[in-house]
Z-matrix of the N, CA and C atoms (Angstrom, degrees):
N
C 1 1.452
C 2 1.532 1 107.94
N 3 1.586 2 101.11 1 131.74
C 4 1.635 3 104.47 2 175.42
C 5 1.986 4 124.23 3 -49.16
N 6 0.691 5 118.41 4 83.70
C 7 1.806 6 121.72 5 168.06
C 8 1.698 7 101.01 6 -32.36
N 9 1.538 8 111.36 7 123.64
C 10 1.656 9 104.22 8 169.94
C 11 1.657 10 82.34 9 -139.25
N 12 1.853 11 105.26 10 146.53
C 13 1.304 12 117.40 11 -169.24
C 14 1.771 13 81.97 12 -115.67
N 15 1.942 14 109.78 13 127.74
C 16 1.249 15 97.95 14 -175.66
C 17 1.938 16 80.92 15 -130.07
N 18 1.624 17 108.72 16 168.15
C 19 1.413 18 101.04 17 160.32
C 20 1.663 19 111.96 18 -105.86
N 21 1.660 20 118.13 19 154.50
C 22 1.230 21 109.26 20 170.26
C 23 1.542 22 95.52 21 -107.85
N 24 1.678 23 98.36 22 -150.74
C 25 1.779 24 129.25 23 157.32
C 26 0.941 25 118.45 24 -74.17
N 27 1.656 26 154.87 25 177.10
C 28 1.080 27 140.36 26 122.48
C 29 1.546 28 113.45 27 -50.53
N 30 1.406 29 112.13 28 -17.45
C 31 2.081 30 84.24 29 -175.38
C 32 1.175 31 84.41 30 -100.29
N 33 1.380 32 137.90 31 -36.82
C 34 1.968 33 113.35 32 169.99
C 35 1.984 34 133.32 33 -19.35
N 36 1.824 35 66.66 34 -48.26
C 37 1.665 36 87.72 35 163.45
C 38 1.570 37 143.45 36 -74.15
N 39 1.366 38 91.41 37 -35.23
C 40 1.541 39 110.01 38 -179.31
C 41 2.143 40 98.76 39 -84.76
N 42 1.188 41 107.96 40 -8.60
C 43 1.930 42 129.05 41 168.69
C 44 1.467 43 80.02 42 -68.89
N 45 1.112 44 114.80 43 -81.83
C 46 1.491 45 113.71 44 -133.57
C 47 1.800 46 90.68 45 -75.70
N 48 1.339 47 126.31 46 -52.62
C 49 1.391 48 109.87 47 178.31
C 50 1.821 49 120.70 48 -42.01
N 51 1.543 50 114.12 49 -29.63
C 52 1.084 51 121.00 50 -154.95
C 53 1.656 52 90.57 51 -79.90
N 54 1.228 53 132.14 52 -44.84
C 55 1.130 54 171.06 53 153.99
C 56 1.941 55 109.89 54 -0.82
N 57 1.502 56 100.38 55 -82.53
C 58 1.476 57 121.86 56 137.83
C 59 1.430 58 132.49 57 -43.24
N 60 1.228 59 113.88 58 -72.13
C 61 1.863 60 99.89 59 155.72
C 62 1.302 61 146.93 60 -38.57
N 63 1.472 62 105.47 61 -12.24
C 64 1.172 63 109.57 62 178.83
C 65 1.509 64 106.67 63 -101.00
N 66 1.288 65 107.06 64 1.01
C 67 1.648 66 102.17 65 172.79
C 68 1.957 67 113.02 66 98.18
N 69 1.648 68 100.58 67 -31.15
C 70 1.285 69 77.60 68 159.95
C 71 1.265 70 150.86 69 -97.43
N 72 1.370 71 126.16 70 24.38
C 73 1.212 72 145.55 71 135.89
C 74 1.516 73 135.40 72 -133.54
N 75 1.400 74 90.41 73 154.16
C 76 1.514 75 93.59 74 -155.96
C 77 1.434 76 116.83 75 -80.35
N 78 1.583 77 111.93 76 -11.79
C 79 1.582 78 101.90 77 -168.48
C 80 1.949 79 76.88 78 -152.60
N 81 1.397 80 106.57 79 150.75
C 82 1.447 81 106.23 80 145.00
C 83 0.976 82 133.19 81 -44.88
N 84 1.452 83 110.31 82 -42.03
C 85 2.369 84 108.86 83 -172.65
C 86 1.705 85 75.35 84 -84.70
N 87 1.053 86 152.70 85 49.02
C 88 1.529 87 151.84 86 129.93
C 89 1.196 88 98.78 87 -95.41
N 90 1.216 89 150.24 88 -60.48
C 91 1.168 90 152.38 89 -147.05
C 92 1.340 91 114.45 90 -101.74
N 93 2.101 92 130.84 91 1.69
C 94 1.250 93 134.79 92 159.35
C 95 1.390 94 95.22 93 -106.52
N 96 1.259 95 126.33 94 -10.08
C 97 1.286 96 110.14 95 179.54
C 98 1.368 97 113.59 96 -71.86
N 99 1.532 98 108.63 97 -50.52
C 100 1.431 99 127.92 98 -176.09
C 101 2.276 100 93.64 99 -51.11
N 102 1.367 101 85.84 100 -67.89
C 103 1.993 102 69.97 101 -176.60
C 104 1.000 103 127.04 102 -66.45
N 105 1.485 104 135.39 103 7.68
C 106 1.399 105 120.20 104 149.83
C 107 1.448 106 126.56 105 -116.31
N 108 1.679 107 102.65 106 19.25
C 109 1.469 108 113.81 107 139.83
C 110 1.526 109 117.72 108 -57.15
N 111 1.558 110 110.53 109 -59.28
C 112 1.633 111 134.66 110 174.74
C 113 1.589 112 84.70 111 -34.26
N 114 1.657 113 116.39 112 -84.88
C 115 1.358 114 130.89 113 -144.32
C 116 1.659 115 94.99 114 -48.80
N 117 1.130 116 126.23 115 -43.88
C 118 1.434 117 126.09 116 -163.05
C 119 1.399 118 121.54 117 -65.09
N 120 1.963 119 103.98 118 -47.72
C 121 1.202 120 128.27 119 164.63
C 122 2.024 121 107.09 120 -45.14
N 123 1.027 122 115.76 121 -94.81
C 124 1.509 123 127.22 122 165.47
C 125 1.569 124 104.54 123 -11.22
N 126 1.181 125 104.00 124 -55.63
C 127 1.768 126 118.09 125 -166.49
C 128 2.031 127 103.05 126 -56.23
N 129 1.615 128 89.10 127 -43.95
C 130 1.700 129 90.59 128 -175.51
C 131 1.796 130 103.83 129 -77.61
N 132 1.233 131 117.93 130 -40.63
C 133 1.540 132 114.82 131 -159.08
C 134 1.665 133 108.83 132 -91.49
N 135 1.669 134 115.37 133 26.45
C 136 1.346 135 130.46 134 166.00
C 137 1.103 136 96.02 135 71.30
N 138 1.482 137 146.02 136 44.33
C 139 1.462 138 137.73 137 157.80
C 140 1.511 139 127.30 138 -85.40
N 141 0.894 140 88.25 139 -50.98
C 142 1.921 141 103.84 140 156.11
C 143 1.811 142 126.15 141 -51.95
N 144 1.414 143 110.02 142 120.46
C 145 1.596 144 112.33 143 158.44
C 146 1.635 145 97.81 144 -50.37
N 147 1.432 146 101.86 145 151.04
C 148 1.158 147 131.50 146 163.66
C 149 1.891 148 114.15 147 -96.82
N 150 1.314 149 105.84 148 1.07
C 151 1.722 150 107.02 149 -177.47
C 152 1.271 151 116.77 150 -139.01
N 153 1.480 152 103.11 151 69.99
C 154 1.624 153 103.85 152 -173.69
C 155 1.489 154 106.23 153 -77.82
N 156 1.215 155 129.08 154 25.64
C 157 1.628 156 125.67 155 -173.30
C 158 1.440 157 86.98 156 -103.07
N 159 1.856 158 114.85 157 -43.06
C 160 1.652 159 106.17 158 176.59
C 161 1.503 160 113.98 159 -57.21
N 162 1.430 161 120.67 160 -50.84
C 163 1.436 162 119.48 161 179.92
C 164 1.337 163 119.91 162 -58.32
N 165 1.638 164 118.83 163 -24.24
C 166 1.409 165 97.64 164 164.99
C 167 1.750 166 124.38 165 -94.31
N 168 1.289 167 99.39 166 13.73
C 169 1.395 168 99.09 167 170.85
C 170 1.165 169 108.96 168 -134.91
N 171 1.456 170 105.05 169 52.32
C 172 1.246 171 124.32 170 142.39
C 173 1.640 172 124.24 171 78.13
N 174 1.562 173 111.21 172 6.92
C 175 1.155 174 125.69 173 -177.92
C 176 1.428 175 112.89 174 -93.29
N 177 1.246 176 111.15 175 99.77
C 178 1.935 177 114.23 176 -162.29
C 179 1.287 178 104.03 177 -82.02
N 180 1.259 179 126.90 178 1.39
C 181 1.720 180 129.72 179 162.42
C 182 1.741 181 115.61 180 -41.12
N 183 1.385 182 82.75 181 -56.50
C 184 1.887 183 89.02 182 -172.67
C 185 1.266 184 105.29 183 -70.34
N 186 1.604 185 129.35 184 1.17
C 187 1.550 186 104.87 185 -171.25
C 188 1.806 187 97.53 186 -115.96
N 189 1.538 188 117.68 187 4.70
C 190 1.329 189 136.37 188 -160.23
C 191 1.901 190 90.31 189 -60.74
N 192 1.001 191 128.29 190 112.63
C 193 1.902 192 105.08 191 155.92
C 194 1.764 193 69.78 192 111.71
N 195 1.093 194 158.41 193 -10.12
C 196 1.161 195 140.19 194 -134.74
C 197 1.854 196 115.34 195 -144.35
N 198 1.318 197 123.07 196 141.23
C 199 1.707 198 108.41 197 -157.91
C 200 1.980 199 82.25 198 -124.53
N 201 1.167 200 123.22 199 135.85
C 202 1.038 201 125.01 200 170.82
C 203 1.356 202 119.29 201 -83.90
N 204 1.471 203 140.71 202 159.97
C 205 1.333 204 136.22 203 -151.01
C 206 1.915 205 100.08 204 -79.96
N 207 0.896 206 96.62 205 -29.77
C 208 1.615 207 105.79 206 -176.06
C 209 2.303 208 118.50 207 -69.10
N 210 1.231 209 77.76 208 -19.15
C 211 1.815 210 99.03 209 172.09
C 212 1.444 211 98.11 210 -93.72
N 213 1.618 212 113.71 211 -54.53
C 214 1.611 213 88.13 212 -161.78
C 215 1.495 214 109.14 213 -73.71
N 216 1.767 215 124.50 214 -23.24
C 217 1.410 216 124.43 215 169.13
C 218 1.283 217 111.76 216 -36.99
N 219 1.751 218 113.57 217 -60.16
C 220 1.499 219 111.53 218 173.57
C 221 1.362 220 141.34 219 -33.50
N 222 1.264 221 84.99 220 -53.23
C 223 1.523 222 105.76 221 164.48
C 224 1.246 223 133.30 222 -36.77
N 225 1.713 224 110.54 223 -51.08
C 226 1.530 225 133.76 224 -173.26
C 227 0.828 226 80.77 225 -89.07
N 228 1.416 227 143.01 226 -73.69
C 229 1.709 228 123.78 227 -166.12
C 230 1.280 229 108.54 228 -31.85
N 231 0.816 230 127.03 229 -87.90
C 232 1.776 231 132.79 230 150.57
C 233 1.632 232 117.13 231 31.49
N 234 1.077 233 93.87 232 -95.77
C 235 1.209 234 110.39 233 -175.21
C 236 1.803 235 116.51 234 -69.17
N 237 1.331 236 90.58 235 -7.08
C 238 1.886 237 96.85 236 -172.12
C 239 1.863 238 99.78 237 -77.78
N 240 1.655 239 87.57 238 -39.10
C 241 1.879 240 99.79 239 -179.79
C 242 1.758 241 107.42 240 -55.14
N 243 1.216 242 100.55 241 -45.34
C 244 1.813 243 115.50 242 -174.40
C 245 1.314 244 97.37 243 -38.98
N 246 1.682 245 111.22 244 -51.30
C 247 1.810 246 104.21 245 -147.24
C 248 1.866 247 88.83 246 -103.58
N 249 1.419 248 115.26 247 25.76
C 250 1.618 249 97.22 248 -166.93
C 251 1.843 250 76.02 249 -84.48
């Protein structure tokens, strides 16, 4: 499997540690894999902005109609706890 060195946040991090500790996953690259399964899914079925250069500069137009990958993760987290 391809190795990619990316940077996060510290609370990205303290996500993904929290993530693993709780038992439902076993490793972090478990737990980026799973969100850019999400991101990919979303990405194909038009859920995703296409202009995250507007969203980070602050122009909330492009994200209007639009769920960012970090909501819909929640989400599935979410609902994964429901059916544990």
């Amino acid at each position: 499997m391809p190795m990619v060195t990316v940077s996060i946040s510290p609370q990205q991090a303290a996500g993904i540690r929290a993530a693993v500790d709780s038992g439902l996953y076993a490793s972090g690259s478990e737990v980026v894999r799973e969100a850019l399964r999400l991101w990919d899914a979303a990405r194909r079925r038009g859920e995703l902005t296409e202009a995250p250069q507007a969203v980070n500069a602050g122009d909330n137009s492009a994200r209007r109609g639009s769920r960012c990958v970090a909501d819909m993760f929640a989400d599935y987290e979410a609902e994964k706890r429901r059916h544990v």
